[in-house]
mmCIF entry with sequence, helices, sheets and N, C-alpha, C, O atoms, coordinates in Angstrom:
data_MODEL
# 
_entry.id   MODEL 
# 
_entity.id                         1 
_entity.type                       polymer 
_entity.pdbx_number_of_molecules   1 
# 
_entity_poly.entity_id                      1 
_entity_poly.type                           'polypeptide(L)' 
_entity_poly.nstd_linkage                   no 
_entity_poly.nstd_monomer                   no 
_entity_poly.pdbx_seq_one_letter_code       
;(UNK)(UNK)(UNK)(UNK)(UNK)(UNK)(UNK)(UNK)(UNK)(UNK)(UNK)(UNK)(UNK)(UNK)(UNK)(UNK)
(UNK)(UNK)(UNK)(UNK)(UNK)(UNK)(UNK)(UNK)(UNK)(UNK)(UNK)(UNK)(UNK)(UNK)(UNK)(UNK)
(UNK)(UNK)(UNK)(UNK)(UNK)(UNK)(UNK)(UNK)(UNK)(UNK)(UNK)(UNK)(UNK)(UNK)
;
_entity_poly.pdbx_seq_one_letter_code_can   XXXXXXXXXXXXXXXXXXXXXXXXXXXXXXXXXXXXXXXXXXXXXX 
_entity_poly.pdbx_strand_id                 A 
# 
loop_
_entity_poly_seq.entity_id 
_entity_poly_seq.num 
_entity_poly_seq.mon_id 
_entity_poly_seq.hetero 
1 1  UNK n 
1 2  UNK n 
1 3  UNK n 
1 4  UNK n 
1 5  UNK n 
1 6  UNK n 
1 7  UNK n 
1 8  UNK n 
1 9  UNK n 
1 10 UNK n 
1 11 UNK n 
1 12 UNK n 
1 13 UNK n 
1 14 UNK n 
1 15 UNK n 
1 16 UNK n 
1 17 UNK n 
1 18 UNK n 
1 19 UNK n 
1 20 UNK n 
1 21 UNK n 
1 22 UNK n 
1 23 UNK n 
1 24 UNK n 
1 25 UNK n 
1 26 UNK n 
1 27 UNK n 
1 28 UNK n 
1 29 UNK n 
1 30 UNK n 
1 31 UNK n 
1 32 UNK n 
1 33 UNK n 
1 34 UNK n 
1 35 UNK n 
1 36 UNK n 
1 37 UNK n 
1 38 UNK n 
1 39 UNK n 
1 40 UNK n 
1 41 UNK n 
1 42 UNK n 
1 43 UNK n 
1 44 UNK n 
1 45 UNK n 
1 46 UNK n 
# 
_struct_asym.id          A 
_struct_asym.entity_id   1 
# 
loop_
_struct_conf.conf_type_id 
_struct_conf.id 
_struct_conf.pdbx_PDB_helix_id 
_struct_conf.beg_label_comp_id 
_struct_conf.beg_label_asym_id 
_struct_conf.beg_label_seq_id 
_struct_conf.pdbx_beg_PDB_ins_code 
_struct_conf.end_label_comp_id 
_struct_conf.end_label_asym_id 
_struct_conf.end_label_seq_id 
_struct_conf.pdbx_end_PDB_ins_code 
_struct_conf.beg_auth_comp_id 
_struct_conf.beg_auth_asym_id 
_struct_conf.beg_auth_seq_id 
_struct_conf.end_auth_comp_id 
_struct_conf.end_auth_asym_id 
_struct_conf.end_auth_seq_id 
_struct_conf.pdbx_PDB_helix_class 
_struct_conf.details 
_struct_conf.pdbx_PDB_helix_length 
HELX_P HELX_P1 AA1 UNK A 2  ? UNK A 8  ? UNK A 2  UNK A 8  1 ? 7  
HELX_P HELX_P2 AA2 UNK A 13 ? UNK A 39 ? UNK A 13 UNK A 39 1 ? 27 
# 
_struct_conf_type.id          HELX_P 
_struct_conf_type.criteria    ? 
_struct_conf_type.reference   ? 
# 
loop_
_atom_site.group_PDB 
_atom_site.id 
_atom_site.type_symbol 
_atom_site.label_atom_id 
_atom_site.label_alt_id 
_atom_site.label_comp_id 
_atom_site.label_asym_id 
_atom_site.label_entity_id 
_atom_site.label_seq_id 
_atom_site.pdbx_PDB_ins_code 
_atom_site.Cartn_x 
_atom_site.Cartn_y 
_atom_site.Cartn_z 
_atom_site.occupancy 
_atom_site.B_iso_or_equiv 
_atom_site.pdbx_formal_charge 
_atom_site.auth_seq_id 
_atom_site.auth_comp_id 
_atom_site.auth_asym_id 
_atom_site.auth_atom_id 
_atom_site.pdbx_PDB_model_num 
ATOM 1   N N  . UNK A 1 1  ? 0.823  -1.187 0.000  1.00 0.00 ? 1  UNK A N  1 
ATOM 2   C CA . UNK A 1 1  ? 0.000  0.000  0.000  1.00 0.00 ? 1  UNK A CA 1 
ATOM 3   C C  . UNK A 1 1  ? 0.873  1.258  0.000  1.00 0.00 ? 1  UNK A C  1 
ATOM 4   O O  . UNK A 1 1  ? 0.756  2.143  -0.848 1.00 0.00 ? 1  UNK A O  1 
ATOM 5   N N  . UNK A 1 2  ? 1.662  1.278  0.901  1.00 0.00 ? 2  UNK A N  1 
ATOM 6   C CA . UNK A 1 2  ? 3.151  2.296  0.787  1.00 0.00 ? 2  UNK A CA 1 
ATOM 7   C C  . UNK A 1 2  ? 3.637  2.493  -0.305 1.00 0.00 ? 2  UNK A C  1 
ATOM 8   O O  . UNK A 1 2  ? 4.260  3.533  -0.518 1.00 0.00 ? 2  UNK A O  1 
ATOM 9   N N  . UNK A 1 3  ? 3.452  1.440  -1.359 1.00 0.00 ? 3  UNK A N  1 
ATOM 10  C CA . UNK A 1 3  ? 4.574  2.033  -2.513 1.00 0.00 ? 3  UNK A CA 1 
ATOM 11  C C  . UNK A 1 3  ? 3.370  2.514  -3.631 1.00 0.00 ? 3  UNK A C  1 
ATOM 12  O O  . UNK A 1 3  ? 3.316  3.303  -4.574 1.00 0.00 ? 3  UNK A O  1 
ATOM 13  N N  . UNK A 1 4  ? 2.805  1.936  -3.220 1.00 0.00 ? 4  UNK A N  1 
ATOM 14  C CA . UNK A 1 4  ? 1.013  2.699  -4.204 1.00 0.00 ? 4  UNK A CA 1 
ATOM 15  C C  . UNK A 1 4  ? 0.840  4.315  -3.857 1.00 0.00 ? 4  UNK A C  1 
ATOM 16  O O  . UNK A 1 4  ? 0.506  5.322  -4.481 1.00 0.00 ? 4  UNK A O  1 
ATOM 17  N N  . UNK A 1 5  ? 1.099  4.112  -3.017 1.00 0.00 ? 5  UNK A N  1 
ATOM 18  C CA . UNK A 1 5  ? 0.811  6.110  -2.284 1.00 0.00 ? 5  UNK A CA 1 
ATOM 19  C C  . UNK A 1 5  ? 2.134  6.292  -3.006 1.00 0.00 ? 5  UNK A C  1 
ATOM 20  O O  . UNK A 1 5  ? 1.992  6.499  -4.211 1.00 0.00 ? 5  UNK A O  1 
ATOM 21  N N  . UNK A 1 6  ? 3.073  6.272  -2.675 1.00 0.00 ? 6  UNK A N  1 
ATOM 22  C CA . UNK A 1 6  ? 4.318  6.946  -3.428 1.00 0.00 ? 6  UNK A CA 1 
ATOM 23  C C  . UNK A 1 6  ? 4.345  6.412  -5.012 1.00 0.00 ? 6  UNK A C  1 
ATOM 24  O O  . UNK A 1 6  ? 5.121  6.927  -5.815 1.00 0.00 ? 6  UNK A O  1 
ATOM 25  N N  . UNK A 1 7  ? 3.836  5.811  -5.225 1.00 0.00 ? 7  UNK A N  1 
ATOM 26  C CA . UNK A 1 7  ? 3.833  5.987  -6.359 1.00 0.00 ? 7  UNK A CA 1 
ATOM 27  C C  . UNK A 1 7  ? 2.749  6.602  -7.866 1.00 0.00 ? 7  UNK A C  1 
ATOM 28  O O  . UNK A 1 7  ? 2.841  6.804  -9.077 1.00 0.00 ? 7  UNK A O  1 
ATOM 29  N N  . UNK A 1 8  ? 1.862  6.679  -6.843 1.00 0.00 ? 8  UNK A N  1 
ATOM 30  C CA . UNK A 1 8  ? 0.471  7.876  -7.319 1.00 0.00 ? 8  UNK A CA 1 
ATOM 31  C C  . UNK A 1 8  ? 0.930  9.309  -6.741 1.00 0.00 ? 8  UNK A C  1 
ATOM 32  O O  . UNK A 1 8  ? 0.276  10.266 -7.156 1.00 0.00 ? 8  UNK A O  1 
ATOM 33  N N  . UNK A 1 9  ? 2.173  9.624  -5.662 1.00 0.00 ? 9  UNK A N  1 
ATOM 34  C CA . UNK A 1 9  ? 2.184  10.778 -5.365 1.00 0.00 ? 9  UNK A CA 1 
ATOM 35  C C  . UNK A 1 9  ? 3.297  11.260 -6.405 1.00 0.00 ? 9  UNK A C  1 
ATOM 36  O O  . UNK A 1 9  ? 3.708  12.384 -6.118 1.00 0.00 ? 9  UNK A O  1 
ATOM 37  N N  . UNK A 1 10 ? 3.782  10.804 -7.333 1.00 0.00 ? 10 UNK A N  1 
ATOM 38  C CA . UNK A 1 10 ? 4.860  11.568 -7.951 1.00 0.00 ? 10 UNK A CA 1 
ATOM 39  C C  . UNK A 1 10 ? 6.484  11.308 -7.394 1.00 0.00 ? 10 UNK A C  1 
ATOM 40  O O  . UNK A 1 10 ? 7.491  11.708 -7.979 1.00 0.00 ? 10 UNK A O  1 
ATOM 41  N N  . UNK A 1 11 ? 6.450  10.526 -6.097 1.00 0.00 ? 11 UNK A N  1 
ATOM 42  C CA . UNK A 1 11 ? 7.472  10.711 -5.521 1.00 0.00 ? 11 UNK A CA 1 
ATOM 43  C C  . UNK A 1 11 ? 9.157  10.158 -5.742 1.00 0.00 ? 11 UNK A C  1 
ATOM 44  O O  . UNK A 1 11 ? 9.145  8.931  -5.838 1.00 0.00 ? 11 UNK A O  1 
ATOM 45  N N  . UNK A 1 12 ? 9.871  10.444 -5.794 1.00 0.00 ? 12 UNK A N  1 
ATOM 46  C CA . UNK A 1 12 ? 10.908 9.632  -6.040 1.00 0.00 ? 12 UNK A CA 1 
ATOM 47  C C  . UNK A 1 12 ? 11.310 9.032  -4.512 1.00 0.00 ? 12 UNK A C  1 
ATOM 48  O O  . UNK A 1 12 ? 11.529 9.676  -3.486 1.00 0.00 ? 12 UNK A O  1 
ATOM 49  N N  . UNK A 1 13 ? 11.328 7.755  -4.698 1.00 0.00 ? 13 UNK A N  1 
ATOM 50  C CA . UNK A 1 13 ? 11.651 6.835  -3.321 1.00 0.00 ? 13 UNK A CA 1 
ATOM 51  C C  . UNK A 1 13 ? 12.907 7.123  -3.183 1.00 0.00 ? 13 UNK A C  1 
ATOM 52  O O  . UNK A 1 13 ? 13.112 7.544  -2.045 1.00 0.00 ? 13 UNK A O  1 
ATOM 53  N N  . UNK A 1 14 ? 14.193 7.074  -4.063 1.00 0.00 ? 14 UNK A N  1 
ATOM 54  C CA . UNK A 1 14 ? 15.777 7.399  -3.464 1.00 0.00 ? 14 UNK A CA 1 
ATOM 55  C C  . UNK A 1 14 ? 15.347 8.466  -2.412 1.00 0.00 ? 14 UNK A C  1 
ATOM 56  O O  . UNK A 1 14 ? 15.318 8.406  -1.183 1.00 0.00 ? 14 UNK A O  1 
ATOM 57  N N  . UNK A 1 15 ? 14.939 9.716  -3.509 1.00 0.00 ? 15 UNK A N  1 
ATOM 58  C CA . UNK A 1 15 ? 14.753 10.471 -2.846 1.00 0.00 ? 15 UNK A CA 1 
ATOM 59  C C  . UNK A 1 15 ? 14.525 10.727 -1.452 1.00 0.00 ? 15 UNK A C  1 
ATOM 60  O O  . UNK A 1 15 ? 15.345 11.316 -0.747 1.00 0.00 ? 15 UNK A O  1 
ATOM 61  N N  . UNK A 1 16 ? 13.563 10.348 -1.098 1.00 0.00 ? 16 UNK A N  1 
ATOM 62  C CA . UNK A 1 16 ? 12.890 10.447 0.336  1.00 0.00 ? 16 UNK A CA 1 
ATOM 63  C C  . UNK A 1 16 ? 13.994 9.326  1.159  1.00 0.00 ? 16 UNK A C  1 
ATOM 64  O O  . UNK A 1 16 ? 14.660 9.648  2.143  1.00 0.00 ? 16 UNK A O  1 
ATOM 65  N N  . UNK A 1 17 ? 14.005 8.343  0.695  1.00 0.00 ? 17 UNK A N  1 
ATOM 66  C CA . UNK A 1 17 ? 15.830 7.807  1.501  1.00 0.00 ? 17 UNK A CA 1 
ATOM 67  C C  . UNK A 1 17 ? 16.562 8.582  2.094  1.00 0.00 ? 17 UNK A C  1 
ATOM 68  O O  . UNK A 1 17 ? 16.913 8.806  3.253  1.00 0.00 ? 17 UNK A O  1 
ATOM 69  N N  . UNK A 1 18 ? 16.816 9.130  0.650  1.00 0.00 ? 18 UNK A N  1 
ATOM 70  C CA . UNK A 1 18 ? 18.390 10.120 1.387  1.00 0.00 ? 18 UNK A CA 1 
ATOM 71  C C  . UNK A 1 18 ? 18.080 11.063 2.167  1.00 0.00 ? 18 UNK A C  1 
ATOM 72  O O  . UNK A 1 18 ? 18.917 11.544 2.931  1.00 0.00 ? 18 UNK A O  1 
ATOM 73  N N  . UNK A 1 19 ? 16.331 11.658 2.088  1.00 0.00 ? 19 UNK A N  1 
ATOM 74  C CA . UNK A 1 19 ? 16.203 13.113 2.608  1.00 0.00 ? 19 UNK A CA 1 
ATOM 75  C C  . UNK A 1 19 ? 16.185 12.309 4.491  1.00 0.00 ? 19 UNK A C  1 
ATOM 76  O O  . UNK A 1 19 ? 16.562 12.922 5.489  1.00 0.00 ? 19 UNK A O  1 
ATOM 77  N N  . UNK A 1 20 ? 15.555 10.619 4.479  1.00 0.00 ? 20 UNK A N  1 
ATOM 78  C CA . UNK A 1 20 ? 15.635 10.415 5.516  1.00 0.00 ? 20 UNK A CA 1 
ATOM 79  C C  . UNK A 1 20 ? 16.691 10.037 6.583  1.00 0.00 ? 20 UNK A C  1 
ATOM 80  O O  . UNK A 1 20 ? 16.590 10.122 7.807  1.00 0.00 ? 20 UNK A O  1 
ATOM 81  N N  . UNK A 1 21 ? 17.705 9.611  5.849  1.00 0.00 ? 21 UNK A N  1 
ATOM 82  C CA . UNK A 1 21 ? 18.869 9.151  6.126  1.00 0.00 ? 21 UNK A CA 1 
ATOM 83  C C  . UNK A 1 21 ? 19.780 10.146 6.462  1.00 0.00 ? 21 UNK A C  1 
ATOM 84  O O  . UNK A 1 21 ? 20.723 9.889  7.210  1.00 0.00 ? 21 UNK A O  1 
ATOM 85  N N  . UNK A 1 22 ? 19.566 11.500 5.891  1.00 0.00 ? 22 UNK A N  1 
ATOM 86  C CA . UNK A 1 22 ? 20.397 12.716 6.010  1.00 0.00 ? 22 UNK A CA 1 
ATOM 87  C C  . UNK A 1 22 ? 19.911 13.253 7.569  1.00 0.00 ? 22 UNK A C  1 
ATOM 88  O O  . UNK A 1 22 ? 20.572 13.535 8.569  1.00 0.00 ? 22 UNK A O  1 
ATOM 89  N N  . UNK A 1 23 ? 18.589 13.256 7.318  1.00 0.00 ? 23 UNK A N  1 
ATOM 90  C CA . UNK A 1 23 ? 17.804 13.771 8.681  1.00 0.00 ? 23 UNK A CA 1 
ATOM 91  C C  . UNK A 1 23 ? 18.754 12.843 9.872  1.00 0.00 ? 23 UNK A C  1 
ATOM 92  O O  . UNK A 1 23 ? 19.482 13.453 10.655 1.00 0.00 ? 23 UNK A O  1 
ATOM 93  N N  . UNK A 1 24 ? 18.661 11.414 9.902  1.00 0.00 ? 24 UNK A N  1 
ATOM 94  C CA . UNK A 1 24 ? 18.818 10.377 10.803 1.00 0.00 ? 24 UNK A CA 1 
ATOM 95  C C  . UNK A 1 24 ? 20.141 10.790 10.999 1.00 0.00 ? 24 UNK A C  1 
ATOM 96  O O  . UNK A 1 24 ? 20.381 10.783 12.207 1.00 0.00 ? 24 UNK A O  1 
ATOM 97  N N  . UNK A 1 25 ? 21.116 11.151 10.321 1.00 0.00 ? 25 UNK A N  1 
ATOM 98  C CA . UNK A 1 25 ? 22.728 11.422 10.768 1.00 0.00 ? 25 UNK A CA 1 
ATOM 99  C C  . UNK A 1 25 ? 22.917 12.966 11.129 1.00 0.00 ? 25 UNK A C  1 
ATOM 100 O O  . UNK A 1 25 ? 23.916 13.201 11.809 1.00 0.00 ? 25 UNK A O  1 
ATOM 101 N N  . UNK A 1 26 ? 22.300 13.803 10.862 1.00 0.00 ? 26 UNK A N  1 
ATOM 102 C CA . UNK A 1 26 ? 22.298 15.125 11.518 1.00 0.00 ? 26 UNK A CA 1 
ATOM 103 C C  . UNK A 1 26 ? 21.851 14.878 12.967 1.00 0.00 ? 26 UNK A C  1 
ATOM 104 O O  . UNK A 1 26 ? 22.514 14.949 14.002 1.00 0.00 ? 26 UNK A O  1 
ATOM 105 N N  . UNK A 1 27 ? 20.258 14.496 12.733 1.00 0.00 ? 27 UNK A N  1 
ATOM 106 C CA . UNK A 1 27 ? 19.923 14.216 14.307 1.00 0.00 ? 27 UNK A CA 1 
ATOM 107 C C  . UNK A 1 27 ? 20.960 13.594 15.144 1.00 0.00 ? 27 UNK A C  1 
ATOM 108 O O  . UNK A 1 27 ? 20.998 14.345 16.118 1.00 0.00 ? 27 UNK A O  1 
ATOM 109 N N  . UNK A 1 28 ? 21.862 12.619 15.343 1.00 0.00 ? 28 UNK A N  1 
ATOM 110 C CA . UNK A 1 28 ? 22.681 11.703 15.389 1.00 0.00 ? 28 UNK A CA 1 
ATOM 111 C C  . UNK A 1 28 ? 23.720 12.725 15.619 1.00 0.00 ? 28 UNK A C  1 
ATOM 112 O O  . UNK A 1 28 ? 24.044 12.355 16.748 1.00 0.00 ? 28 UNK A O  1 
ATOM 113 N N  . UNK A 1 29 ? 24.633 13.943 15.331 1.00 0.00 ? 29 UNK A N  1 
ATOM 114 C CA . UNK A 1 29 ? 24.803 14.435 15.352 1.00 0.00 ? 29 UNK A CA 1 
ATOM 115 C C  . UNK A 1 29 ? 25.092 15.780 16.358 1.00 0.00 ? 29 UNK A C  1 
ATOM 116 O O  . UNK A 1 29 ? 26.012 16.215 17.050 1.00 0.00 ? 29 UNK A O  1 
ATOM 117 N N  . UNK A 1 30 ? 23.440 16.219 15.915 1.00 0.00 ? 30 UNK A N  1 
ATOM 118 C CA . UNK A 1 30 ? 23.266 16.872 16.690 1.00 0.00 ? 30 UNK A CA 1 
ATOM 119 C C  . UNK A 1 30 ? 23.222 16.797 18.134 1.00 0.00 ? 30 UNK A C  1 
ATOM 120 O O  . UNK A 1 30 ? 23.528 17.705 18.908 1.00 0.00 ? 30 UNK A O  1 
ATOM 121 N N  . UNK A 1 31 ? 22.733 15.405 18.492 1.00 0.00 ? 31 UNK A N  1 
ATOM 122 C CA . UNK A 1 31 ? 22.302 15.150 19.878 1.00 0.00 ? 31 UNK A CA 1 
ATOM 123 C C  . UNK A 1 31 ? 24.068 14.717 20.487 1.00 0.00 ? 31 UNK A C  1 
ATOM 124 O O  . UNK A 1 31 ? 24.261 14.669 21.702 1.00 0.00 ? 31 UNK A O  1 
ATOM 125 N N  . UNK A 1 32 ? 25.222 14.434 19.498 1.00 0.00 ? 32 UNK A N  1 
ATOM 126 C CA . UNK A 1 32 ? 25.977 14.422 20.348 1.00 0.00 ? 32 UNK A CA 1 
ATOM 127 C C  . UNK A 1 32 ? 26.720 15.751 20.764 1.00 0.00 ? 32 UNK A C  1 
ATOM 128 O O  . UNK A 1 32 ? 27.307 15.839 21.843 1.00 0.00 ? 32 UNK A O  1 
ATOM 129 N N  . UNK A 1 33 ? 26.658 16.833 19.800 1.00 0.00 ? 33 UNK A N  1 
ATOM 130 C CA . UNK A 1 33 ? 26.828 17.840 20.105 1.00 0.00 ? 33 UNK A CA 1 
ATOM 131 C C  . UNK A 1 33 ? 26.262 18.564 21.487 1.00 0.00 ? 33 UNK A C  1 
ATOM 132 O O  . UNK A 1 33 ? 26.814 19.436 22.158 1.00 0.00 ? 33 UNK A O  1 
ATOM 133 N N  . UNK A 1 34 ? 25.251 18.057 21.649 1.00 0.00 ? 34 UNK A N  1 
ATOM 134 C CA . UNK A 1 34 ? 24.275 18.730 22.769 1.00 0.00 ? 34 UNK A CA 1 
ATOM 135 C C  . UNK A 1 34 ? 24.606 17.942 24.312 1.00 0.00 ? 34 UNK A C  1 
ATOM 136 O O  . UNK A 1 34 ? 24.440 18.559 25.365 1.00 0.00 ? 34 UNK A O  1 
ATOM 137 N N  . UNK A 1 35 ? 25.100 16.483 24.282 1.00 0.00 ? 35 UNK A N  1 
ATOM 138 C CA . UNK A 1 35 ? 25.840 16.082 24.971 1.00 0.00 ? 35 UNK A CA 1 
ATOM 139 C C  . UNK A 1 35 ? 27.244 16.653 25.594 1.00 0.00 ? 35 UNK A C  1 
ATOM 140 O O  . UNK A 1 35 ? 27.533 16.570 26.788 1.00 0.00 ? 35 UNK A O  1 
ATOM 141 N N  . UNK A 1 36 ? 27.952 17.161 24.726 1.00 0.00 ? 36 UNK A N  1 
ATOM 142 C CA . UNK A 1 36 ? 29.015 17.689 25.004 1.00 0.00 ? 36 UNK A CA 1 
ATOM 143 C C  . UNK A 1 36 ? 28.657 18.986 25.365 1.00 0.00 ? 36 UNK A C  1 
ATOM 144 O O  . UNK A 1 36 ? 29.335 19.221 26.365 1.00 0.00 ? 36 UNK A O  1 
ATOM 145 N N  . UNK A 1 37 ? 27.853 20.128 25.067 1.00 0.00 ? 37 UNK A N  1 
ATOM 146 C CA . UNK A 1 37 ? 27.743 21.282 25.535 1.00 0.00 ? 37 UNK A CA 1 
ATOM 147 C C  . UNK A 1 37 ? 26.948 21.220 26.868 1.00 0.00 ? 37 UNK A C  1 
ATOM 148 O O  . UNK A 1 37 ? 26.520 22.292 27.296 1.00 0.00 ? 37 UNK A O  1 
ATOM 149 N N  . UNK A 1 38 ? 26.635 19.774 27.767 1.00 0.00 ? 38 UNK A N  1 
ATOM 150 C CA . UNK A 1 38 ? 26.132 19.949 28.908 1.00 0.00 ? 38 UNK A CA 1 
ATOM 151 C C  . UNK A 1 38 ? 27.099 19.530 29.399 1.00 0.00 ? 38 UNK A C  1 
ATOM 152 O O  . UNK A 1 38 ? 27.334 20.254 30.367 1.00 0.00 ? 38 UNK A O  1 
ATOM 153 N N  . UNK A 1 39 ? 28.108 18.483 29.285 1.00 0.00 ? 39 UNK A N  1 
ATOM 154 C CA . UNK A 1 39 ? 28.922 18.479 29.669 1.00 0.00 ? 39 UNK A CA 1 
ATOM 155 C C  . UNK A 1 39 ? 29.987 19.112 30.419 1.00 0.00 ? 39 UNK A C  1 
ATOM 156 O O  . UNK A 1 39 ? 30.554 18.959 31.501 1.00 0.00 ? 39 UNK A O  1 
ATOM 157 N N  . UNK A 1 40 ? 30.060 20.366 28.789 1.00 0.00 ? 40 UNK A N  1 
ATOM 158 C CA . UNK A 1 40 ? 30.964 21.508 29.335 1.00 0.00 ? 40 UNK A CA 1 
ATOM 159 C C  . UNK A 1 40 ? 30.359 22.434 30.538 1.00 0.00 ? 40 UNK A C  1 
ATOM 160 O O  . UNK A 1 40 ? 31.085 22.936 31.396 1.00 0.00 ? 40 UNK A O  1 
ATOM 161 N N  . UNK A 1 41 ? 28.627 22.636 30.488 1.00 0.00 ? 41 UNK A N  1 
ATOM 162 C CA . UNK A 1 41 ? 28.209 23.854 31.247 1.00 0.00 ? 41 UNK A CA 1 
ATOM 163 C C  . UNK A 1 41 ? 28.200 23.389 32.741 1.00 0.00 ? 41 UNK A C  1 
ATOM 164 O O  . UNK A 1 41 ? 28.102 24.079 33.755 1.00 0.00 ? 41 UNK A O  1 
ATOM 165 N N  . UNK A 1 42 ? 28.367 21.650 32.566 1.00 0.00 ? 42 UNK A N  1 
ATOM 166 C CA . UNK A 1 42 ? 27.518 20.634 34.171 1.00 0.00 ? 42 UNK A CA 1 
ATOM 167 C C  . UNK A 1 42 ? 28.437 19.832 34.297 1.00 0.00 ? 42 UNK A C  1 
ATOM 168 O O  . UNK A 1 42 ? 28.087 18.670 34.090 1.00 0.00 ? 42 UNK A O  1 
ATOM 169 N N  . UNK A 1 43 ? 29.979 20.042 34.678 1.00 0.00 ? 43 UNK A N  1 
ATOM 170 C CA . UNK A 1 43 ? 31.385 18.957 34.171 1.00 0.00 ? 43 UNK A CA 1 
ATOM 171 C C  . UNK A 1 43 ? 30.701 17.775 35.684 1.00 0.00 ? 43 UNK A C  1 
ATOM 172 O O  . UNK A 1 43 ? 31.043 16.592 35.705 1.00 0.00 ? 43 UNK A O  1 
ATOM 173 N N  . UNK A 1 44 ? 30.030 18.194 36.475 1.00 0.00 ? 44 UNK A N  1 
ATOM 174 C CA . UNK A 1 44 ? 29.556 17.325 38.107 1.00 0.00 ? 44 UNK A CA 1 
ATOM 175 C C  . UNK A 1 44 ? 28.463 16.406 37.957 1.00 0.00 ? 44 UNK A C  1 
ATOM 176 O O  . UNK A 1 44 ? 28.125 15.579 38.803 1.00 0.00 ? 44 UNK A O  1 
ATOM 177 N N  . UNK A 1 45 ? 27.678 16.682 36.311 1.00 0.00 ? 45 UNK A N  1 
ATOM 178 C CA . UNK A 1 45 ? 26.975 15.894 35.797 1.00 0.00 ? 45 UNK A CA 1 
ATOM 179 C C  . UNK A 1 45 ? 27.140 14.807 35.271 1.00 0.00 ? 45 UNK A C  1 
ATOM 180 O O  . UNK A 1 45 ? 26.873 15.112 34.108 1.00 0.00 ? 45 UNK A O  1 
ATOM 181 N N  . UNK A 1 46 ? 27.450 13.459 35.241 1.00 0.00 ? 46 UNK A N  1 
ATOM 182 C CA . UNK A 1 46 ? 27.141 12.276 34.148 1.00 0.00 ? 46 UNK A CA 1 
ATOM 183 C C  . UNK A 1 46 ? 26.743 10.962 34.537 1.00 0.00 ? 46 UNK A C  1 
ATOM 184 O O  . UNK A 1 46 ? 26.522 10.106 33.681 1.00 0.00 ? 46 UNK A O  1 
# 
């Protein structure tokens, strides 16, 4: 049923891959970044 919707919507499936996969490694990313900046502000924290 998933590939019926994307494929009546016009969509390119790579597409939406990579846009998800890009998302998944930024997030991934990001959250370790945000780890380390509590780190730095809370060094009595872990």
């Amino acid at each position: 049923m998933e590939d019926e919707v994307l494929a009546n919507a016009g969509v390119d499936v790579f597409e939406e891959l990579f846009k998800l996969i890009f998302t998944k490694l930024y997030d991934e990313l990001e959250s370790d970044r945000d780890r380390k900046r509590q780190r730095a502000l809370h060094p009595e924290v872990e």
